[in-house]
Every structure is written in structure tokens, then in C-alpha cells.
N, C-alpha and C positions, 0 to 999 in steps of 0.2 A: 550570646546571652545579653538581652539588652540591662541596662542597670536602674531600676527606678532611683530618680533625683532624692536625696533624702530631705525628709521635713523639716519645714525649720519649727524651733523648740517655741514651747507657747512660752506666755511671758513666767505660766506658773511654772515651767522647766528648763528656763531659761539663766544661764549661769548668770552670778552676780560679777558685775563690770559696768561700772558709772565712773566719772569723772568727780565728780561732787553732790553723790544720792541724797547727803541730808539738806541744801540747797534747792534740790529739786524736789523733794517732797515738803520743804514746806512752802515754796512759793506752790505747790500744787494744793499742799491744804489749806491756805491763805485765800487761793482762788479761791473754793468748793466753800469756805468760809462762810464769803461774798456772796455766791449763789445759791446757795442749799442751807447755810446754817452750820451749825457746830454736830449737830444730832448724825448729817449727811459723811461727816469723815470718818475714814476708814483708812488702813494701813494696805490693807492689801488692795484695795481700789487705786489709793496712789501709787503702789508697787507695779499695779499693770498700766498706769497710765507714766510711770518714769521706765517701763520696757524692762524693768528689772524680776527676779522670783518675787513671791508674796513672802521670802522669809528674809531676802534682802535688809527691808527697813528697820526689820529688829538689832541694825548692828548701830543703826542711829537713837531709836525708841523701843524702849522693851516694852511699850504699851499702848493703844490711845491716849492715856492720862499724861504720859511724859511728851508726846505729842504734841498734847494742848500746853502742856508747860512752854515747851519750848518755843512754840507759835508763840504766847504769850508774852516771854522775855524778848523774843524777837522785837515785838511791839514795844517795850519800852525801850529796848536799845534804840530805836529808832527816834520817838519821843521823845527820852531822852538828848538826843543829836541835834532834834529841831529847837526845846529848849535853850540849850544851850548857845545855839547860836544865833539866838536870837536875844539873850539877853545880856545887856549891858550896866556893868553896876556903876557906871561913872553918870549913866542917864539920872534926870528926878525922878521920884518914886514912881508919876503918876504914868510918866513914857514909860520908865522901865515895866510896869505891870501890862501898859498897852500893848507893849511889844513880847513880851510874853505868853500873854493871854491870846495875842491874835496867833501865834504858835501853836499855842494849844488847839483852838478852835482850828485851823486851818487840817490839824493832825486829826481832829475829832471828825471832821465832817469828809475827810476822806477816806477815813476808816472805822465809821462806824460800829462794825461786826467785829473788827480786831477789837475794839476798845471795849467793847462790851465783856468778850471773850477776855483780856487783860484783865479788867476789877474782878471778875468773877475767878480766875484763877488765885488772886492774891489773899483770898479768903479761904482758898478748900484746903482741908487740913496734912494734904501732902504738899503742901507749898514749899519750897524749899529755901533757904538762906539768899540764895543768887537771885529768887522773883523779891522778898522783902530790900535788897540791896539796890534793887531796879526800881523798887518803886522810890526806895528812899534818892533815888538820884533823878526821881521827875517830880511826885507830888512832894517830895523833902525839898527841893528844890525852890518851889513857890516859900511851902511854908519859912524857909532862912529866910527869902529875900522881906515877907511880911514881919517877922522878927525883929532884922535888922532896922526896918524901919518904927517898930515901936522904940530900941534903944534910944533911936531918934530924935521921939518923939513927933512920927510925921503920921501916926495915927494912934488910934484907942491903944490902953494899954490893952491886956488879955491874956487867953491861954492861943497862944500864934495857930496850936494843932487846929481848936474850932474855929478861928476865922478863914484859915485857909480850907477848911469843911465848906463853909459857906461859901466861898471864892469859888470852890472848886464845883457844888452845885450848880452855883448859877451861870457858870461858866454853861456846863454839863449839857442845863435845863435849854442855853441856848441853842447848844451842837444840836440836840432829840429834835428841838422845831425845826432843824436845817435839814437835817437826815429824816425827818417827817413828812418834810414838803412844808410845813406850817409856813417856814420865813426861807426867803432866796437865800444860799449859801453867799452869794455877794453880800447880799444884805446883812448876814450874820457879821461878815469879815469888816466890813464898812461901817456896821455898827460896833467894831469895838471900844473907840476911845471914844465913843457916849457910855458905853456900858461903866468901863474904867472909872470915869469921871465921874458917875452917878453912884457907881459902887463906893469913887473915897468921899463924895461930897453929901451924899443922900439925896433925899428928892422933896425935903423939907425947904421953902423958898428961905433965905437969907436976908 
């Protein structure tokens, strides 16, 4: 009796067994991000592209929604990181803002889709304590160091929240022309300490 070879199990009857599934599916939904969009993700799509069941990923996200959260803190932990070490409070105000802001920008323009996906989580109303804790450790972050310098007196006085609103558009405004094509990403990065500088000085002649 010969013995037919048995088949191997598709990915949707395939026992769960990964080394690190929630790494893998979200550098998977990270990619699909980039290429297709947020609309494009799926749980079970990246279940068959990490080789796992399609019931696998529920032991990391019991939903799309927690999915997209978790993309999303991912991103600021990240952002967070580049922040951080990139700024220095011993610098003047107007380096240390340069050198932050070119942080941000540099984070902006390589991850356009994460960051879009990032403010758009920090608003829907199952946001949870850990994304408001994230953001307050990246855009909380700008706004102290603008703060700190009003105690200073090394700019306007104000409410710190709306001028770092403002910082943080124009910042924004210039990441969208870079990630648009409008203006070279070099050119964004090279243009930051004119930006800086124009931002504390104005563009009113002296």
C-alpha cells in the first residue's frame, strides 16, 4: 500500500507557533500602511502573510481598532526616542529648538502614513491613557521646552499649549510639501535652522 505524503496545513489551519507574532504583524501592518493605506489592513491578511492561523493575531489585538492603536503608540515610542535624543537643554533656545525640530521633520518625512495614522488615533474616542501618555512624551515635550523659555523670558509670554500648536503646524505644514514632492526632503532638513530662526525672529526687518 503506497501512502500518500500528507498535506501541509494552509496558513488558516496552521497551528499557532511564532517566535515574536506581535513584532511581526505589526512591522507587516506598518508596511501595508506605506503601500495601501490604513483602509488596506487586515488581521487575517497579516496572519497569512506571518505563516500563522487567521485566529493567531487575536492573542495580540482583539480587533483592527487595537491594531491601529498599537501601530500608533509604536510611532510615538519611536518619536518619542528621536526627540529625545536629539534634544539638549544645556544648548540656547534657538539650537535647541533647531535640533529638535530637525527630529521631528526628519521622523515626519519618513513616515508620513505612520504619523498621519498617530494624530488621527489620539483623537478617537477609544484612545486610551498609554496613546494620551505618548503623545504627552513627544508633542508635551516641545511644549515644556517653549514654556521653559518663556519663564526666561527668551520669547512671548502666552498660553505654551497654542504656541507649540503653531510650532507644531508649521512644522507639519513643511513635512506635507516634503512627503508631497512640493520641496526636496534635503531641502526641508537644510532648511531647518532658517525656519527656527524665522519662527523666533519673524520676518518683520529690524
Amino acid at each position: 500500500m503506497v501512502r500518500m505524503p500528507a498535506s501541509r496545513p494552509t496558513p488558516e489551519s496552521r497551528p499557532y507557533h511564532h517566535g515574536d507574532l506581535r513584532s511581526t504583524l505589526l512591522a507587516g501592518a506598518e508596511r501595508t500602511l506605506r503601500e495601501k493605506g490604513a483602509g488596506a489592513l487586515s488581521l487575517r491578511e497579516l496572519a497569512r502573510e506571518a505563516g500563522v492561523s487567521h485566529a493567531a493575531p487575536g492573542r495580540h489585538f482583539k480587533d483592527k481598532q487595537a491594531l491601529l492603536n498599537a501601530l500608533a503608540l509604536d510611532g510615538y515610542d519611536r518619536l518619542g526616542q528621536a526627540l529625545e535624543g536629539a534634544d539638549d537643554p544645556t544648548l540656547p533656545l534657538e539650537k535647541r529648538l533647531t535640533a529638535l525640530a530637525r527630529a521631528y521633520l526628519a521622523f515626519s518625512i519618513d513616515n508620513a502614513e505612520l504619523l498621519e495614522l498617530m494624530y488621527a488615533r489620539k483623537h478617537e474616542p477609544d484612545a486610551s491613557e498609554q496613546m494620551a501618555a505618548a503623545v504627552d512624551r513627544t508633542v508635551g515635550s516641545l511644549e515644556r521646552v517653549i514654556a521653559d523659555a518663556q519663564e526666561r523670558g527668551e520669547i512671548i509670554a502666552g498660553d505654551p499649549q497654542h504656541l507649540t500648536l503653531l510650532t507644531g503646524a508649521t512644522l507639519q505644514g513643511i513635512a506635507s510639501f516634503a512627503a508631497g514632492g512640493m520641496l526636496a526632503p534635503e531641502a526641508a532638513l537644510a532648511g531647518t535652522e532658517e525656519f527656527v530662526h524665522l519662527l523666533l525672529h519673524g520676518l518683520k526687518p529690524r
